[in-house]
TORTOR-592816 format. One record per atom (N, C-alpha, C): atom name; x, y, z; residue in three letters. Coordinates in steps of 0.02 Angstrom, whole numbers. Layout:
N
{site 'CA'; {X; Y; Z}; 'ala'};
...
# end
This chain:
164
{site 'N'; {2415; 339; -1180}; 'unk'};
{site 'CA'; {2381; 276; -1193}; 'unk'};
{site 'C'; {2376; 235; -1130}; 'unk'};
{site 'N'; {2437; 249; -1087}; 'unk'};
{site 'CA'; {2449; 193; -1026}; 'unk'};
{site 'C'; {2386; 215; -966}; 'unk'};
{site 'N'; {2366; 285; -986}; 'unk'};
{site 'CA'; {2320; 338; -936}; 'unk'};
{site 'C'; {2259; 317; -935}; 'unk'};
{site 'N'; {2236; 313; -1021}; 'unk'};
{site 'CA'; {2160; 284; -1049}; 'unk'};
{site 'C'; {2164; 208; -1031}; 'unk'};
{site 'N'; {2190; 194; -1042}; 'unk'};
{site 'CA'; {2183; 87; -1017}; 'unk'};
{site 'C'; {2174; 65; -953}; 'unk'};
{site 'N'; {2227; 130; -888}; 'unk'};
{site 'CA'; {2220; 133; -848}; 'unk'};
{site 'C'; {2139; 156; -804}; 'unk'};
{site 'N'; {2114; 205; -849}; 'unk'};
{site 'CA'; {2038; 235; -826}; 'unk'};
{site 'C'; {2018; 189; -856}; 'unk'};
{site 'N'; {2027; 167; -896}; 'unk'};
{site 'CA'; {1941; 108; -929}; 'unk'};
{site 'C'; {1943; 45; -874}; 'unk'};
{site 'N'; {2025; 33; -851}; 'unk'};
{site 'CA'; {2024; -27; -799}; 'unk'};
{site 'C'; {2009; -15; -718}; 'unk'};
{site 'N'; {2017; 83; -694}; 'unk'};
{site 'CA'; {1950; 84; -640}; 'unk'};
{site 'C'; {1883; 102; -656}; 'unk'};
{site 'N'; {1867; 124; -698}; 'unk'};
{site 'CA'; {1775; 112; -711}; 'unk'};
{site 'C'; {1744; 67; -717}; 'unk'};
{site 'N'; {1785; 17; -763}; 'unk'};
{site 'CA'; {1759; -54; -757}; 'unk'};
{site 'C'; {1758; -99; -681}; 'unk'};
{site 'N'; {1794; -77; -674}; 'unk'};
{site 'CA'; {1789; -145; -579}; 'unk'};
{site 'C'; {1763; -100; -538}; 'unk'};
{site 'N'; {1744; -23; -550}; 'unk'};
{site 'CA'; {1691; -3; -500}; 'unk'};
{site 'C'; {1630; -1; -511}; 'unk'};
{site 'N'; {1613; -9; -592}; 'unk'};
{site 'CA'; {1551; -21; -614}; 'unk'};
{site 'C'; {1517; -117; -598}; 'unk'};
{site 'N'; {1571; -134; -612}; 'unk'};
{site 'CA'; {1568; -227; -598}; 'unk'};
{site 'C'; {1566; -239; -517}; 'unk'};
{site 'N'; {1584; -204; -476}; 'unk'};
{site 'CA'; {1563; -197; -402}; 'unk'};
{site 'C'; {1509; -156; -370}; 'unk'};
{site 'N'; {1458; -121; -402}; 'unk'};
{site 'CA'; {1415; -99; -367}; 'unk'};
{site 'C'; {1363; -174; -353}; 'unk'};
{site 'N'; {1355; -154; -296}; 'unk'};
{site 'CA'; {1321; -228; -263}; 'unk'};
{site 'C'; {1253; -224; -297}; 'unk'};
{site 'N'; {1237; -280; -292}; 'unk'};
{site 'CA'; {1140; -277; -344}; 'unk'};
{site 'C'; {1081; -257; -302}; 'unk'};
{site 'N'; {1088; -247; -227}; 'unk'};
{site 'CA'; {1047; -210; -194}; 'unk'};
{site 'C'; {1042; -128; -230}; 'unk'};
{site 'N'; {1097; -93; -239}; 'unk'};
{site 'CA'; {1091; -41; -263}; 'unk'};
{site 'C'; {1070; -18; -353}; 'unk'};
{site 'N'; {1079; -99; -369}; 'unk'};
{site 'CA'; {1038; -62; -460}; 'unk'};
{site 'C'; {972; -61; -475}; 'unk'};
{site 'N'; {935; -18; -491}; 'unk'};
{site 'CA'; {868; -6; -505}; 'unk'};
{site 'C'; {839; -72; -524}; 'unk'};
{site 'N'; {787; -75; -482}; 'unk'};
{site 'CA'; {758; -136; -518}; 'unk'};
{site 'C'; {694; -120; -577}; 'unk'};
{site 'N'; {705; -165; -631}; 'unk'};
{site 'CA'; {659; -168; -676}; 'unk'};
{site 'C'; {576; -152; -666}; 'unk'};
{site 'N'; {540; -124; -708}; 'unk'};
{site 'CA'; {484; -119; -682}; 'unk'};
{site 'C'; {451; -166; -691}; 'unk'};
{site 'N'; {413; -205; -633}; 'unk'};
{site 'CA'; {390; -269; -621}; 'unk'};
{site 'C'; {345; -262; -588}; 'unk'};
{site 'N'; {280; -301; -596}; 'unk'};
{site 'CA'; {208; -257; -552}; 'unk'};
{site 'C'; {207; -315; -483}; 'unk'};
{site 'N'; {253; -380; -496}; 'unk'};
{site 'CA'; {258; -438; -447}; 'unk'};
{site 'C'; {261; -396; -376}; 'unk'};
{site 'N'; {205; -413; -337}; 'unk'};
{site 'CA'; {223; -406; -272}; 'unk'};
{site 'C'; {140; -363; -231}; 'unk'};
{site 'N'; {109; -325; -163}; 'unk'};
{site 'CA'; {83; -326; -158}; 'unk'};
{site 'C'; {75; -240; -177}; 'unk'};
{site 'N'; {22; -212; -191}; 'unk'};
{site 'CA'; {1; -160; -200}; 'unk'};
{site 'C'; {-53; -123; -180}; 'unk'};
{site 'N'; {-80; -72; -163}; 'unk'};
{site 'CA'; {-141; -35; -146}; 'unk'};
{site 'C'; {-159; -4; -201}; 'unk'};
{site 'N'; {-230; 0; -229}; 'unk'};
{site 'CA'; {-285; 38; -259}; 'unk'};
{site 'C'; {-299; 90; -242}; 'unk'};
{site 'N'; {-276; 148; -294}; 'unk'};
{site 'CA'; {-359; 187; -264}; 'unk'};
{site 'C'; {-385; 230; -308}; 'unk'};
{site 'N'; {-446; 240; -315}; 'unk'};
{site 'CA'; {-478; 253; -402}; 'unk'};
{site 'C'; {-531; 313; -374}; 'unk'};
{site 'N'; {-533; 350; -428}; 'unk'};
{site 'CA'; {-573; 406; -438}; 'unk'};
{site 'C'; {-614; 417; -507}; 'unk'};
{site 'N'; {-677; 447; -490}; 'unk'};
{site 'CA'; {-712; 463; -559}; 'unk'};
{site 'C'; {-694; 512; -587}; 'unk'};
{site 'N'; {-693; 513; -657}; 'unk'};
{site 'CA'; {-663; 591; -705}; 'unk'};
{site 'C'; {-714; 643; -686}; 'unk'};
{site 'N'; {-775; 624; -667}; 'unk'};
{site 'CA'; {-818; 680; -651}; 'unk'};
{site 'C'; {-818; 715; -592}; 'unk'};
{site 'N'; {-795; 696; -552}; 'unk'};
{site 'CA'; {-795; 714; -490}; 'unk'};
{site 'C'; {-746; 765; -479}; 'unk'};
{site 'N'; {-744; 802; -421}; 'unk'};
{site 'CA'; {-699; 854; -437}; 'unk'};
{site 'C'; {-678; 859; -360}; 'unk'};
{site 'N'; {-592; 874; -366}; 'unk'};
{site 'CA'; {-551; 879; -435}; 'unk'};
{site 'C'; {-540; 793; -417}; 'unk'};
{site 'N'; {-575; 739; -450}; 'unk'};
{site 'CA'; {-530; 702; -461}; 'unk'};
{site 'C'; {-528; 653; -390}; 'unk'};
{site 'N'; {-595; 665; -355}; 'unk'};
{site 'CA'; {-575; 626; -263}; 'unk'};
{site 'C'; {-563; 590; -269}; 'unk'};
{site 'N'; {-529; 524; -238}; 'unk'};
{site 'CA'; {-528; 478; -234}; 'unk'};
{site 'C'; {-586; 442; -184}; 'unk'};
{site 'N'; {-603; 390; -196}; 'unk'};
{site 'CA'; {-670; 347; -190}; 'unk'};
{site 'C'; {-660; 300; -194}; 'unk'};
{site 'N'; {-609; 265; -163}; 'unk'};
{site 'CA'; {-611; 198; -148}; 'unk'};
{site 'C'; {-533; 167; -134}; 'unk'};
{site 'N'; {-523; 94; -107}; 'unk'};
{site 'CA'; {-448; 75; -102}; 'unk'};
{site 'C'; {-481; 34; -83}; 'unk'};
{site 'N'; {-426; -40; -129}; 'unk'};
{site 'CA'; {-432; -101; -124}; 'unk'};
{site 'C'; {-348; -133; -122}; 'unk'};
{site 'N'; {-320; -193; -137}; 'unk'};
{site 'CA'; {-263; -223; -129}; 'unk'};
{site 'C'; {-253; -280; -177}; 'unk'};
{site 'N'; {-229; -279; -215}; 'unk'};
{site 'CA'; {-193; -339; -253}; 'unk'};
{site 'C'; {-143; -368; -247}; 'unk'};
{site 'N'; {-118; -428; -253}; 'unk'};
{site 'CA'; {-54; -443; -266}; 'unk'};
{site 'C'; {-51; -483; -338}; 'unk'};
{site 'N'; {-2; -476; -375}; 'unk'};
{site 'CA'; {39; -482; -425}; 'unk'};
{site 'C'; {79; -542; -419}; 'unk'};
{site 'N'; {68; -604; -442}; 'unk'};
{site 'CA'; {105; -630; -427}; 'unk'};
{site 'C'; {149; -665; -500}; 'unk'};
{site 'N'; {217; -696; -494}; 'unk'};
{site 'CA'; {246; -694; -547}; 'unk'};
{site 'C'; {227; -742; -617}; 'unk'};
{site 'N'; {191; -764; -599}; 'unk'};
{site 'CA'; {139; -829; -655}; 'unk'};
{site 'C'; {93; -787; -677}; 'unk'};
{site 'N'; {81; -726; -676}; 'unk'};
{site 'CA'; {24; -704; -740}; 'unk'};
{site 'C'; {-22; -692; -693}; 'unk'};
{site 'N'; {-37; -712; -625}; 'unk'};
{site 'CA'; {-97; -709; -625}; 'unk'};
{site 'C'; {-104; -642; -532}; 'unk'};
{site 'N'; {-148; -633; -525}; 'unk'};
{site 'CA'; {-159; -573; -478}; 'unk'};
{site 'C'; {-219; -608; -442}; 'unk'};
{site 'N'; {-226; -573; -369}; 'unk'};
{site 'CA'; {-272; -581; -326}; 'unk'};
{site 'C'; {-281; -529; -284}; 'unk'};
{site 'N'; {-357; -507; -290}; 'unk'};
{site 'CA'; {-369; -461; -231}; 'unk'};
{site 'C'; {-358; -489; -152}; 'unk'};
{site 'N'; {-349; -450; -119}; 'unk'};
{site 'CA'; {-324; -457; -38}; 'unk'};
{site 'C'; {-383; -453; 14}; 'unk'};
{site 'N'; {-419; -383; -18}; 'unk'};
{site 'CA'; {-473; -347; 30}; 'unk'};
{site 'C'; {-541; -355; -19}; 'unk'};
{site 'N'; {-523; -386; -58}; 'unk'};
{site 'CA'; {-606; -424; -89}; 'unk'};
{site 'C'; {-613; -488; -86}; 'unk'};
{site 'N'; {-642; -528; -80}; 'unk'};
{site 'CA'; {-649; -596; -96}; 'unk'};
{site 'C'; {-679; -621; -162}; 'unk'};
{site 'N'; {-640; -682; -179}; 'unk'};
{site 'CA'; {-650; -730; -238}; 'unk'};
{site 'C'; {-642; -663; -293}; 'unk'};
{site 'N'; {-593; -621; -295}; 'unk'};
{site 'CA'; {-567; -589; -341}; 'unk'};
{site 'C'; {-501; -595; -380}; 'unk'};
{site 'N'; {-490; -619; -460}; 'unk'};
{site 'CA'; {-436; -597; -491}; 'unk'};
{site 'C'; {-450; -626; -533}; 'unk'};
{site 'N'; {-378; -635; -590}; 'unk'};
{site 'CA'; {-351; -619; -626}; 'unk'};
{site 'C'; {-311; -629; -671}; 'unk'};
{site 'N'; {-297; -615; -748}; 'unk'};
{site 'CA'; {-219; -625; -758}; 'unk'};
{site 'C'; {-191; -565; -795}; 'unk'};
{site 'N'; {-141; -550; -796}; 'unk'};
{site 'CA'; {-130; -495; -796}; 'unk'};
{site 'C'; {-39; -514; -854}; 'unk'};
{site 'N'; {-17; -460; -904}; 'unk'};
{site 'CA'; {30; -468; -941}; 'unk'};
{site 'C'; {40; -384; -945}; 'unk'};
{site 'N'; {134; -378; -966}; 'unk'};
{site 'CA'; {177; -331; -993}; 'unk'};
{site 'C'; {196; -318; -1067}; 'unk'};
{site 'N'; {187; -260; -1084}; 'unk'};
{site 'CA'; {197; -241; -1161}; 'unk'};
{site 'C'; {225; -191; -1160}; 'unk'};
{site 'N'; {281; -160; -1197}; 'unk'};
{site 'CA'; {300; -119; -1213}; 'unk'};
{site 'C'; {370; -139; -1194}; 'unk'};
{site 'N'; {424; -92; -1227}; 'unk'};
{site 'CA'; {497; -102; -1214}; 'unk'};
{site 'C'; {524; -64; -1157}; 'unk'};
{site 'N'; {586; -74; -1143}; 'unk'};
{site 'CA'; {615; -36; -1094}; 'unk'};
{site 'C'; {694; -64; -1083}; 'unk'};
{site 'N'; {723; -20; -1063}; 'unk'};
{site 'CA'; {797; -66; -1060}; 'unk'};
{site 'C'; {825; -102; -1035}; 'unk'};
{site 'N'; {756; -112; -965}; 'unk'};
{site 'CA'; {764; -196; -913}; 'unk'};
{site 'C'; {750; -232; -949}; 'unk'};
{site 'N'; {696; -244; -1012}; 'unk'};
{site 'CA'; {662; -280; -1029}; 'unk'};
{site 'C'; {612; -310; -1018}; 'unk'};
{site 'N'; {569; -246; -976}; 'unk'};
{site 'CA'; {504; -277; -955}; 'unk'};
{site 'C'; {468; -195; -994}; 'unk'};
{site 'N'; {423; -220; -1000}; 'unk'};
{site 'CA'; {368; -142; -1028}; 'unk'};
{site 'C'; {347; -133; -974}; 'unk'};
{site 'N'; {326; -56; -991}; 'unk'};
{site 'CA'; {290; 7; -942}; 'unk'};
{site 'C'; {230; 0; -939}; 'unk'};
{site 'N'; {199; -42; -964}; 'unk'};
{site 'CA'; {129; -42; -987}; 'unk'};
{site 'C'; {103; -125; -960}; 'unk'};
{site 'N'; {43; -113; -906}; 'unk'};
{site 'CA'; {15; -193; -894}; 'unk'};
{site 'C'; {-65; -171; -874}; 'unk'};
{site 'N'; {-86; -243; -936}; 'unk'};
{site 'CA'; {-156; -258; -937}; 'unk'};
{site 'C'; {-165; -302; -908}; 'unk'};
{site 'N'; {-240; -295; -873}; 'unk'};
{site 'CA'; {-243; -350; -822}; 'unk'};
{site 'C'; {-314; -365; -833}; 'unk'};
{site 'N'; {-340; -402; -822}; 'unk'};
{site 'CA'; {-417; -436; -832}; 'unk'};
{site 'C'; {-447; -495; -764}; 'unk'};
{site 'N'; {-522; -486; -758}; 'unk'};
{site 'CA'; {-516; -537; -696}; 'unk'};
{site 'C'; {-599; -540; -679}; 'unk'};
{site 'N'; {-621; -569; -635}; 'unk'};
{site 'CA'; {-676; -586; -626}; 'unk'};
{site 'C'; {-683; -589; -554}; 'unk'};
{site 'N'; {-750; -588; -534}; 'unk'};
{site 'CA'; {-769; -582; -474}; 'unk'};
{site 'C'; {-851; -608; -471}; 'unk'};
{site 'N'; {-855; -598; -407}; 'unk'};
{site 'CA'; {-939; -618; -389}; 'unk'};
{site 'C'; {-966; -684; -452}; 'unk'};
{site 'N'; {-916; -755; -419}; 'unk'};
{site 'CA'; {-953; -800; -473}; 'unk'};
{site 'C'; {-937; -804; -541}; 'unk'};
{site 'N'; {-897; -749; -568}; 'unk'};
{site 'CA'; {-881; -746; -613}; 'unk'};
{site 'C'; {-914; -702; -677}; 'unk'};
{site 'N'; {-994; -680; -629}; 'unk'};
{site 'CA'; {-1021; -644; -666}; 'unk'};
{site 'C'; {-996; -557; -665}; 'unk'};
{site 'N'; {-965; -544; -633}; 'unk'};
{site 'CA'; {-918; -498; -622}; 'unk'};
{site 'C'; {-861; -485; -654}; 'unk'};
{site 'N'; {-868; -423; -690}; 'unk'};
{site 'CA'; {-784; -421; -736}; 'unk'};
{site 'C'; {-747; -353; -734}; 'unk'};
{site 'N'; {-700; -361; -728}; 'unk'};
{site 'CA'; {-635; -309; -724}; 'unk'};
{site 'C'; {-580; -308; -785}; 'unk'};
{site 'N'; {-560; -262; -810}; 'unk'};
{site 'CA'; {-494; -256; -864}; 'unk'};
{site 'C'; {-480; -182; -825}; 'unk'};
{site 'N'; {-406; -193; -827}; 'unk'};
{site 'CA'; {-369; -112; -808}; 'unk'};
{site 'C'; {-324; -105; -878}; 'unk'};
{site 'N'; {-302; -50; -891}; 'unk'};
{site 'CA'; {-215; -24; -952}; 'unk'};
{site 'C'; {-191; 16; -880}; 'unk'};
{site 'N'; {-133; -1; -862}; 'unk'};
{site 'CA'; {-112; 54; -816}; 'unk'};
{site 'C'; {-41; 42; -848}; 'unk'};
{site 'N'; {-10; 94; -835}; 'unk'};
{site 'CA'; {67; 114; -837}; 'unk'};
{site 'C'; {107; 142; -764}; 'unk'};
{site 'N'; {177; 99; -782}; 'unk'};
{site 'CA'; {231; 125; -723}; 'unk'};
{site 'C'; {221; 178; -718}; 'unk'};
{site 'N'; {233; 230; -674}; 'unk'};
{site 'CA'; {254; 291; -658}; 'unk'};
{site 'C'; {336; 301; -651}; 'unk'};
{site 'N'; {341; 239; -589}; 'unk'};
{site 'CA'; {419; 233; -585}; 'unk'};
{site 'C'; {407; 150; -531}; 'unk'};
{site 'N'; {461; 123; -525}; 'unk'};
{site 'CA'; {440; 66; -491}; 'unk'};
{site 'C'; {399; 41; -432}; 'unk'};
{site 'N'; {375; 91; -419}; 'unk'};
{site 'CA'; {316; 98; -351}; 'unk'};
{site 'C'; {276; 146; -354}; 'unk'};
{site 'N'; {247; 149; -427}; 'unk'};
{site 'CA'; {179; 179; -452}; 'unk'};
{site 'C'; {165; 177; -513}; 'unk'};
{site 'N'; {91; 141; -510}; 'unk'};
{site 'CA'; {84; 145; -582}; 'unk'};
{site 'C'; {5; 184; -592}; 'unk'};
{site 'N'; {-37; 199; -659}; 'unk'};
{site 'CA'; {-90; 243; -657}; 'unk'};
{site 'C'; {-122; 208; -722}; 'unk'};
{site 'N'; {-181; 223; -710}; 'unk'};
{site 'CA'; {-219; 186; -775}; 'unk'};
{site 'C'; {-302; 214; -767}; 'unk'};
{site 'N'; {-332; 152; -811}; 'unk'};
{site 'CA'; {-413; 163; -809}; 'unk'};
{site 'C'; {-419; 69; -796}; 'unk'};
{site 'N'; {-489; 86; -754}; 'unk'};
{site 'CA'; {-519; 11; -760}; 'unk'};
{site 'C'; {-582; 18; -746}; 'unk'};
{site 'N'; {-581; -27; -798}; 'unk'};
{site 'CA'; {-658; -36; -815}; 'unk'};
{site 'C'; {-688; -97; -764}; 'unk'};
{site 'N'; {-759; -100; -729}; 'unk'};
{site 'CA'; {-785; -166; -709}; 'unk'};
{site 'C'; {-843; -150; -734}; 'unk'};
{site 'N'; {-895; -204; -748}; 'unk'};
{site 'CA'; {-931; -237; -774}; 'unk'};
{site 'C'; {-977; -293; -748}; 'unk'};
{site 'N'; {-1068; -324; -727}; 'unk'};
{site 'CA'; {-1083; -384; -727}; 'unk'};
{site 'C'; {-1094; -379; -805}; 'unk'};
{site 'N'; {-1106; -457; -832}; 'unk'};
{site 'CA'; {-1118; -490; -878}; 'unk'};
{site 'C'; {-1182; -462; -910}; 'unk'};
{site 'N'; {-1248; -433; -843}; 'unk'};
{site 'CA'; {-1299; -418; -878}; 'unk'};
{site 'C'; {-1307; -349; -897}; 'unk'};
{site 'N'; {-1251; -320; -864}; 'unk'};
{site 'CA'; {-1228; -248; -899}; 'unk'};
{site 'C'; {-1278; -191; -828}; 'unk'};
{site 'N'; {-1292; -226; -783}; 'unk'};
{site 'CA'; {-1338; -203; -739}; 'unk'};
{site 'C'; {-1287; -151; -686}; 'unk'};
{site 'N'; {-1253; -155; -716}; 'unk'};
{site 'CA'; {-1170; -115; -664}; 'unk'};
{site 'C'; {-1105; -115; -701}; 'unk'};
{site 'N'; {-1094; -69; -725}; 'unk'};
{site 'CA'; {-1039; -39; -768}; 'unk'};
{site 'C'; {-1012; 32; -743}; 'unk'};
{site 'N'; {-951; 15; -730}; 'unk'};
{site 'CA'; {-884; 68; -683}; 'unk'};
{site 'C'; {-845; 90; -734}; 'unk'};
{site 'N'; {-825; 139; -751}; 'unk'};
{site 'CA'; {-768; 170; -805}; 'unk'};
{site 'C'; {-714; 221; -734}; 'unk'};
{site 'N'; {-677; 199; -703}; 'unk'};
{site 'CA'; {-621; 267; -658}; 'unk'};
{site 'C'; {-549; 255; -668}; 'unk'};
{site 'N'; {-527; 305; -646}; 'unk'};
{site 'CA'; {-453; 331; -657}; 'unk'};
{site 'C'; {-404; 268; -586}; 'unk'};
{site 'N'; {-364; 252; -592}; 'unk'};
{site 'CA'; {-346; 220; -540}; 'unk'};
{site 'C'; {-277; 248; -531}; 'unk'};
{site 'N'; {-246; 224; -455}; 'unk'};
{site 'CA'; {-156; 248; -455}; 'unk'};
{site 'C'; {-159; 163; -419}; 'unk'};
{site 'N'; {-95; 156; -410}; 'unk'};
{site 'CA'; {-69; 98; -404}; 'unk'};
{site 'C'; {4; 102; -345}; 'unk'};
{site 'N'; {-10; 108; -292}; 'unk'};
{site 'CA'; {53; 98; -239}; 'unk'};
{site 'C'; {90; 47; -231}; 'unk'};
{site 'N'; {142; 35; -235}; 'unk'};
{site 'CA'; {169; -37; -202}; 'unk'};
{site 'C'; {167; -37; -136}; 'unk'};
{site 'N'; {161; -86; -101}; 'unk'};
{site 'CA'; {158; -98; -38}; 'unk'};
{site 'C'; {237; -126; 1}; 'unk'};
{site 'N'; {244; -178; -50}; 'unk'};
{site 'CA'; {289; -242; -56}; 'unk'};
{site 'C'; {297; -279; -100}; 'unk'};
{site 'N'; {378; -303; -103}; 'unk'};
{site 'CA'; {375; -346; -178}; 'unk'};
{site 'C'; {348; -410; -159}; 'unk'};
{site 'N'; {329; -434; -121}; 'unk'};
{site 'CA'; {311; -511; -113}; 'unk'};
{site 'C'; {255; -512; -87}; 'unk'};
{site 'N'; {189; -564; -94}; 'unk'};
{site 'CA'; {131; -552; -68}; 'unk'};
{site 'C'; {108; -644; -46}; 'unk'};
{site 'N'; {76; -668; -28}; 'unk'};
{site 'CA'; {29; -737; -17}; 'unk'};
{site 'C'; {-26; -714; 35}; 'unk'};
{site 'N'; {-57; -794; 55}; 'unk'};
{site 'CA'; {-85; -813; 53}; 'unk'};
{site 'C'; {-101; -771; 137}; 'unk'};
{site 'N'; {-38; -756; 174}; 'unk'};
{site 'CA'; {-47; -716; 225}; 'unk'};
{site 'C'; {-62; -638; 229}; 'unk'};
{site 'N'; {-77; -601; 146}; 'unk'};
{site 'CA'; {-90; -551; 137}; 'unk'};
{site 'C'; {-188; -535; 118}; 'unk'};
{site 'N'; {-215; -587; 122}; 'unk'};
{site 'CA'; {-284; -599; 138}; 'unk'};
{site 'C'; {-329; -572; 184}; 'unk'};
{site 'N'; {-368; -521; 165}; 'unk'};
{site 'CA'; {-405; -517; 219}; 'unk'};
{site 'C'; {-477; -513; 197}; 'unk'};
{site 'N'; {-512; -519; 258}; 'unk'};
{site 'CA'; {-593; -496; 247}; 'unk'};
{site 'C'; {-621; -466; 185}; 'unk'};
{site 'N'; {-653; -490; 128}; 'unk'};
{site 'CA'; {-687; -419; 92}; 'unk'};
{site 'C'; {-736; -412; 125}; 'unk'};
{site 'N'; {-777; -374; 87}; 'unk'};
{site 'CA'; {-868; -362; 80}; 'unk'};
{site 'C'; {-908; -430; 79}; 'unk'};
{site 'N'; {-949; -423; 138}; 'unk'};
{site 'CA'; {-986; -488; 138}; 'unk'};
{site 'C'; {-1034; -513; 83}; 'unk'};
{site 'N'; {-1038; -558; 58}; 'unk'};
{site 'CA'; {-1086; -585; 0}; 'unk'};
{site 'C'; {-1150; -539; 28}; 'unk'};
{site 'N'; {-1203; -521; -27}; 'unk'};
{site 'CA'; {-1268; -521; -9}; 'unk'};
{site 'C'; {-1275; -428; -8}; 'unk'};
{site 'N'; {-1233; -384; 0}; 'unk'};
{site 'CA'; {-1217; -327; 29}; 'unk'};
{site 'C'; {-1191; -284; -45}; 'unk'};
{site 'N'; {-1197; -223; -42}; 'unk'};
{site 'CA'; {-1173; -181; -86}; 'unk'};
{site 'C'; {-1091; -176; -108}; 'unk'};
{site 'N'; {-1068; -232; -60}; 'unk'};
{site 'CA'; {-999; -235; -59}; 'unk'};
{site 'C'; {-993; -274; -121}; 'unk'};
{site 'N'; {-1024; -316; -167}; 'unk'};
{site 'CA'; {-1028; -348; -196}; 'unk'};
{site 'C'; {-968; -336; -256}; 'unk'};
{site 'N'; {-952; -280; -258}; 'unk'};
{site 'CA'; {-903; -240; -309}; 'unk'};
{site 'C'; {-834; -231; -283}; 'unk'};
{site 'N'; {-787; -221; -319}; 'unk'};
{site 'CA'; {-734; -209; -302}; 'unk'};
{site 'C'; {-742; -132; -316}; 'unk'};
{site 'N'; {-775; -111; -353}; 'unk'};
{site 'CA'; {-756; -35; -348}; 'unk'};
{site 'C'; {-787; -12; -280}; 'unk'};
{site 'N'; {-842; -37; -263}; 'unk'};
{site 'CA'; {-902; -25; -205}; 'unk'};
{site 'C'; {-949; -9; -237}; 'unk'};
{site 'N'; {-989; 39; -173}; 'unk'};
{site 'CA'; {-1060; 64; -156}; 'unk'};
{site 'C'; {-1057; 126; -231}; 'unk'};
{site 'N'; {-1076; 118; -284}; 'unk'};
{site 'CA'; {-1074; 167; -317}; 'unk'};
{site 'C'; {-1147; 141; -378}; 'unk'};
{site 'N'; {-1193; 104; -360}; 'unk'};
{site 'CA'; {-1245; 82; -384}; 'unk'};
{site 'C'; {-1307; 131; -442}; 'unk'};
{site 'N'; {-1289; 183; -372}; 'unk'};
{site 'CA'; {-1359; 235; -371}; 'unk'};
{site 'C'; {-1333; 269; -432}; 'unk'};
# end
C-alpha cells in the first residue's frame, strides 16, 4: 500500500511539472496561415493558387495577400481541449459584392483541409475547390499585410485568374 501511494505521489508531481511549452496545444485556427486550393477536376488534384489569412481571436479573419478581404469565421465540434475540429468561415470581398464560405477541418494543429466556395452576388463567377491550410504562425497583424491584386485586373478574386 506504502508502494502504490508512493507511485501515485511520483506521477503526480511529474505530471504537475511538465512545463506548458511542452503540452499540445488545442486546435485553434488563431494566428497566420497560407492557402492553397485545387480543382477536383484537375489532375491529380494541382494546386492553383496560394493566398494568406490570419485568424484572429474575435471571430473575425483577414486576408494578407488580397486586399479589402474577410471575414468571420467560428468552431464546432468537440474535442478534449475544447475547441472543435471543424471551422466555418464566411467573408466578402471586392465591395462586398464578392463572397466566400469555407467547412475545413484540423488535420493536426498546423493543418487543416476543406472546400470553399466563392461567389459575386450576380452569380457571374462561382468557384467550388479543395483547399489545405498551413500555419505559418500563431500571431498575425497589421504588419502581416501585403500587396494584393490591383483593383481593375483579373486579380479581382481571391481564388484568381480562373474566369475562362
Amino acid at each position: 500500500m506504502l508502494k502504490s501511494s508512493f507511485l501515485a505521489a511520483i506521477l503526480a508531481a511529474g505530471v504537475l511539472s511538465i512545463p506548458a511549452s511542452a503540452q499540445i496545444a488545442p486546435n485553434n485556427p488563431v494566428g497566420l496561415w497560407e492557402l492553397h486550393w485545387s480543382f477536383d477536376t484537375s489532375a491529380p488534384m494541382a494546386r492553383v493558387g496560394i493566398q494568406d489569412i490570419c485568424f484572429l481571436s474575435n471571430g473575425t479573419w483577414f486576408g494578407t495577400t488580397f486586399p479589402a478581404w474577410s471575414g468571420h469565421w467560428f468552431q464546432k465540434g468537440n474535442s478534449a481541449a475544447g475547441n472543435g475540429d471543424h471551422v466555418s468561415m464566411t467573408g466578402n470581398y471586392a465591395s462586398n459584392v464578392g463572397n466566400d464560405g469555407f467547412q475545413i477541418d484540423f488535420q493536426d494543429v498546423n493543418a487543416m483541409s476543406g472546400t470553399w466556395s466563392e461567389w459575386r452576388d450576380n452569380f457571374v463567377f462561382l468557384a467550388w475547390v479543395r483547399v489545405s491550410f498551413a500555419r505559418l504562425k500563431g500571431t498575425c497583424g497589421t504588419d502581416d499585410m501585403q500587396n494584393g491584386g490591383a483593383p481593375g485586373t483579373d486579380d479581382e478574386n481571391p481564388v484568381g485568374k480562373i474566369r475562362k
